[in-house]
C-alpha positions in Angstrom: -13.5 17.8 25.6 -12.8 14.6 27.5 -15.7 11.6 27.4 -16.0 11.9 30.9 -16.5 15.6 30.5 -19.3 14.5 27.7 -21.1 12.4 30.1 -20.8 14.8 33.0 -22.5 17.6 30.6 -25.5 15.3 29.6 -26.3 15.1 33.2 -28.3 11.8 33.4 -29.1 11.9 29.5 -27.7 8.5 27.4 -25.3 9.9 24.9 -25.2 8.7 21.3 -21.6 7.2 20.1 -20.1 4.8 17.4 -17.0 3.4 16.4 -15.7 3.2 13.0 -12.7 1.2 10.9 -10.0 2.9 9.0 -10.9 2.0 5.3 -8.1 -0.8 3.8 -4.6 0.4 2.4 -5.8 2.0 -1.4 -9.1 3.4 -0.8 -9.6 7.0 0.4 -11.6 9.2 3.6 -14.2 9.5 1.5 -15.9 5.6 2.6 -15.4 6.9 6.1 -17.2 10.5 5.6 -19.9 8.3 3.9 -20.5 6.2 7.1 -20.2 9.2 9.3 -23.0 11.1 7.7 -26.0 9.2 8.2 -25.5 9.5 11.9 -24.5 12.9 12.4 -28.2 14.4 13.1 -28.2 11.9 16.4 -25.3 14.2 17.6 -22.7 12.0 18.5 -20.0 13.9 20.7 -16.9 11.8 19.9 -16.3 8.8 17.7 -13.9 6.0 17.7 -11.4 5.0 15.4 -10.1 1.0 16.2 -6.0 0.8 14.9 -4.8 -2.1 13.1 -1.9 -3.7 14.1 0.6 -5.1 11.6 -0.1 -8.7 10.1 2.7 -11.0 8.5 1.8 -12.9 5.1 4.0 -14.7 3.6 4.5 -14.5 -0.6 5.7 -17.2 -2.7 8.9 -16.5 -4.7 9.5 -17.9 -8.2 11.7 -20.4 -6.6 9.3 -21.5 -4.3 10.6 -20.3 -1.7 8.3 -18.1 0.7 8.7 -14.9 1.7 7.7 -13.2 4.5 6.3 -9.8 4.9 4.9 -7.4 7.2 1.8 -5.5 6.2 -0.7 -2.8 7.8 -3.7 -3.3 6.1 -5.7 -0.5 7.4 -3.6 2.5 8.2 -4.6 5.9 8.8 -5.7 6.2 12.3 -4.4 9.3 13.5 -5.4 10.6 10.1 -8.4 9.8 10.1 -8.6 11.2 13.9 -7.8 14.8 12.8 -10.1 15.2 9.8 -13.0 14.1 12.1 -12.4 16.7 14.1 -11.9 19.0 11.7 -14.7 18.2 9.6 -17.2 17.2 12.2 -16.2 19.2 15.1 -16.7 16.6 17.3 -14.0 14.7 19.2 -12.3 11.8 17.7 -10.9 8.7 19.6 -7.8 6.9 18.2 -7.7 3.4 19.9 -3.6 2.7 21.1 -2.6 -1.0 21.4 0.3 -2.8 23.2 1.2 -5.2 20.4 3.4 -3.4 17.6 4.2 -0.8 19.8 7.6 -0.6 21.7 7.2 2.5 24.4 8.7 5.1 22.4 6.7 4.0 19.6 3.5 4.5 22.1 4.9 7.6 23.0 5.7 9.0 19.9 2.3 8.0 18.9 0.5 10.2 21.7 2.9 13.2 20.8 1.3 13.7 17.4 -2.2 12.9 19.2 -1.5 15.8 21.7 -0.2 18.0 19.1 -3.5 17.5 16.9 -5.7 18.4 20.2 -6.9 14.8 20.5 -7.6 14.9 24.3 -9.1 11.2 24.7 -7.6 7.6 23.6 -8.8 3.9 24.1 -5.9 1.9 26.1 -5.9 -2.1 24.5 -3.3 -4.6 25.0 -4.8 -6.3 21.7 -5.1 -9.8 20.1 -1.9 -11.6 19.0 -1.2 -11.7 15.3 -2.3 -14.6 13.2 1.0 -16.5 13.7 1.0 -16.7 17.6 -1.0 -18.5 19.7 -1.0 -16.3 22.1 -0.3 -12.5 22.9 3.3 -11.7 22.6 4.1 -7.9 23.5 7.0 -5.7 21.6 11.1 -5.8 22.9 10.6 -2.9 25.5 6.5 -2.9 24.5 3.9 -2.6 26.8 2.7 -6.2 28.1 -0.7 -4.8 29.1 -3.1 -2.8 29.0 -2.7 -1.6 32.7 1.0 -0.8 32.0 -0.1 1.3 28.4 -2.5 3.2 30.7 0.3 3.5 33.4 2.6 5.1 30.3 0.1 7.4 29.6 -0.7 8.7 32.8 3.4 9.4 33.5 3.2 11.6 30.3 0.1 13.5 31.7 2.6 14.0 34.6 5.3 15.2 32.2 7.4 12.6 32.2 9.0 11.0 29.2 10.8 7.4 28.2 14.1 9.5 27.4 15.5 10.2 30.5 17.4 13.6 29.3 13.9 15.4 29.5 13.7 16.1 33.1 10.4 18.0 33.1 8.7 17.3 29.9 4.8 19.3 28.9 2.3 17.4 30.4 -0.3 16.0 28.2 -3.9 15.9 29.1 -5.5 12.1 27.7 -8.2 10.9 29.0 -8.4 7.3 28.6 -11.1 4.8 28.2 -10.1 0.9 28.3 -12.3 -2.5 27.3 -14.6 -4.3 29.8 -16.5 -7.7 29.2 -19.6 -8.8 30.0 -19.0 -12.2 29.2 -15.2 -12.2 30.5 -12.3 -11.6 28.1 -11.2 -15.2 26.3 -8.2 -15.6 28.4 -9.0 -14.8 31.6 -10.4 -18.1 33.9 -13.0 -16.4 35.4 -15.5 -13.0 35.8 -14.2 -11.9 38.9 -10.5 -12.7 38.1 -11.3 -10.4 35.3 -12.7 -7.5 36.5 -9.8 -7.5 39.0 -7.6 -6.9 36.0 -10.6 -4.0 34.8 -10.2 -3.0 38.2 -6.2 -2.7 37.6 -6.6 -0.1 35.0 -9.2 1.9 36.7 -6.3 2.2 39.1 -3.6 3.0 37.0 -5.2 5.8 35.7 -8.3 5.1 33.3 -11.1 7.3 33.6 -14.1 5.0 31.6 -14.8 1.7 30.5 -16.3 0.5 26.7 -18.1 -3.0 26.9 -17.3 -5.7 24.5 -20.0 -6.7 22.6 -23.2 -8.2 24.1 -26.8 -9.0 22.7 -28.2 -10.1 26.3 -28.7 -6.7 28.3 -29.3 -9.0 31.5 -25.1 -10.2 30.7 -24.0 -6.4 31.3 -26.5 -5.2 34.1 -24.9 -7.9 35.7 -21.3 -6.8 34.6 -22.3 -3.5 35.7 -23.4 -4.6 39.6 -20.0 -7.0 39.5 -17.8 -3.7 38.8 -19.5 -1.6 41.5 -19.4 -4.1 43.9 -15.4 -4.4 43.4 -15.2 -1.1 43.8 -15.0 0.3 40.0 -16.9 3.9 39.9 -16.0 4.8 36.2 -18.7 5.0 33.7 -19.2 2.1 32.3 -20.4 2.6 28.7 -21.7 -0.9 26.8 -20.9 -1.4 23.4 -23.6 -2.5 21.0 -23.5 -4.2 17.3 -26.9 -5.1 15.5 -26.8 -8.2 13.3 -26.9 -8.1 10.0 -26.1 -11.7 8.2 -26.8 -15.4 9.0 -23.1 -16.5 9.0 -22.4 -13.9 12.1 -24.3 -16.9 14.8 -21.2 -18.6 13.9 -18.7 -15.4 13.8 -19.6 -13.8 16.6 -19.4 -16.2 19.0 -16.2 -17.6 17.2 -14.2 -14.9 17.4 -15.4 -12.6 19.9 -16.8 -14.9 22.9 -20.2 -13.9 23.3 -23.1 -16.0 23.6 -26.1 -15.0 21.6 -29.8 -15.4 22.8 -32.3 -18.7 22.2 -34.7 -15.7 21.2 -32.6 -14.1 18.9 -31.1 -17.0 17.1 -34.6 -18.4 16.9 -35.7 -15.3 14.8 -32.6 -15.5 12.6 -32.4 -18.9 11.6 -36.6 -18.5 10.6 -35.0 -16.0 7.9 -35.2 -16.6 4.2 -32.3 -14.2 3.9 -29.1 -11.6 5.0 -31.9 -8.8 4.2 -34.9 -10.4 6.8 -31.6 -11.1 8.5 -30.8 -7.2 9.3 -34.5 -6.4 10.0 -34.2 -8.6 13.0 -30.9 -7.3 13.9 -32.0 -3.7 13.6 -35.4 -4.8 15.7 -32.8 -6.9 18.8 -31.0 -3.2 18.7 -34.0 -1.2 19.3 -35.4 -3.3 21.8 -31.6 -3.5 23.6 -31.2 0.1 23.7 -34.3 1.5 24.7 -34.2 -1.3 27.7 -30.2 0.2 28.2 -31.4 4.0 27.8 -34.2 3.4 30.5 -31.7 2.3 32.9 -29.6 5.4 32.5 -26.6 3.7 30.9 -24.1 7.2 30.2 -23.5 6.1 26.3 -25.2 3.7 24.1 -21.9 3.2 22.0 -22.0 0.8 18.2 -19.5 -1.0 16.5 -20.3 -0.1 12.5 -17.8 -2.1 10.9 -18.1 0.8 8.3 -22.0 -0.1 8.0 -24.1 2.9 9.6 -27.6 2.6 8.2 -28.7 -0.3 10.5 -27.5 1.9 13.2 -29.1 5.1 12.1 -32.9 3.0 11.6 -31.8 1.9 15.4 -31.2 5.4 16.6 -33.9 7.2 14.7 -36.5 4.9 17.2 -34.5 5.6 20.1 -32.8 9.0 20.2 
């Protein structure tokens, strides 16, 4: 079933949703399954899996010379995708990315998704690799996200990249793209960036996931920003409780978000990464049950593999 088709079905009710990472390169399902359980009896109707684009590391050689490699460090997405939904019966959501992907590579990609029934897909352009400084798309890759959402829709039309298929079977993705609260690190400003969000609504995307945010005022506003400009789509914010001291520092690093005086207050009175969760687990609580009284469709969480400060969060709100 399609997310919007989820949301649609709940019929005013805030849906319950999480995403999850591919485990690295040598470990097995098993670390996944063992996330995925906890949360299973809050009914979650699809879950996310994030992809993980190549990185390059260099080796030294007993010469001393370096070599240079490409590496996926956490393959397995499509994989992963299908035993969900085997296992689970509930849909699975593969995330697609612009970087590492020419267009037949994107398209190839969605063939195997549509053959294993996987109806919905997340649309990123993604971050640039380690060794750029900024975002540098494939030789004949998607450049953004509006134009990976474009490729999509022409392939729910029937239409292919190899231009011997005239009429091609038309696939059925519905697809979800990022939104941010707090603008995405590159853009100059909030309006000049939902104008880009906008974009993709127009190109074809059907619902929007929220970076993350730990001020709910930051995505109301979002929210009233997005209608305003015209954007009707759901707009579904994504969530991540604290769990360690060093993440003040992390999260705002790498991610752009501003935390709360309140909440870093109450963090840096900790002793420890244990009094450390408590509050993070009590900021989630609070979040969502402010979130679910405004009728947000989906309270959606970013486990990072960790689900049982997310299951204490939604055993006092679902």
């Amino acid at each position: 079933m399609k997310i919007t088709e989820h949301i649609e079905k709940a019929k005013g009710r805030s849906l319950f949703s999480f995403e999850i990472l591919p485990p690295l390169k040598g470990q097995n399902i098993q670390s996944i399954y063992d996330g995925i359980d906890p949360l299973m009896e809050f009914k979650p109707p699809f879950i996310d899996v994030t992809y993980h684009r190549e990185e390059h590391v260099f080796n030294e050689k007993e010469n001393g010379l370096l070599e240079k490699r490409i590496v996926r460090k956490r393959p397995g997405t499509v994989g992963i995708c299908a035993a969900i939904q085997s296992k689970y019966g509930v849909d699975a959501v593969p995330h697609i990315l612009c970087g590492g992907f020419s267009k037949e590579d994107t398209e190839n990609f969605l063939i195997d998704l549509d053959f294993l029934g996987i109806q919905n897909v997340v649309a990123l352009r993604g971050d640039a690799i380690k060794s750029e400084t900024y975002f540098t798309p494939e030789p004949k890759g998607n450049k953004f996200a509006k134009d990976l959402v474009e490729q999509i829709m022409e392939m729910n039309k029937g239409n292919y990249q190899d231009e011997v298929i005239e009429k091609g079977h038309n696939t059925n993705f519905c697809v979800g793209v990022a939104g941010y609260p707090e603008k995405h690190m590159e853009a100059p400003s909030l309006d000049k960036d939902i104008c880009r969000l906008k974009e993709k609504i127009e190109a074809g995307a059907e619902y929007v996931v929220t970076q993350m945010f730990f001020d709910n005022s930051k995505y109301f506003e979002f929210v009233d920003k997005c209608r305003e400009s015209g954007i009707t789509v759901p707009i579904i914010p994504g969530l991540k409780p604290l769990a360690t001291k060093r993440q003040l520092s992390i999260i705002p690093h790498r991610f752009h978000v501003d935390m709360p005086e309140d909440l870093i207050s109450e963090v840096e009175k900790c002793k420890d990464n244990k009094e450390v969760r408590q509050v993070g687990i009590e900021w989630g609580i609070q979040q969502s049950k402010e979130l679910v009284k405004a009728g947000v469709p989906v309270l959606h969480y970013y486990s990072m593999g960790k689900s049982t400060n997310i299951q204490k969060i939604a055993k006092a709100v679902f």
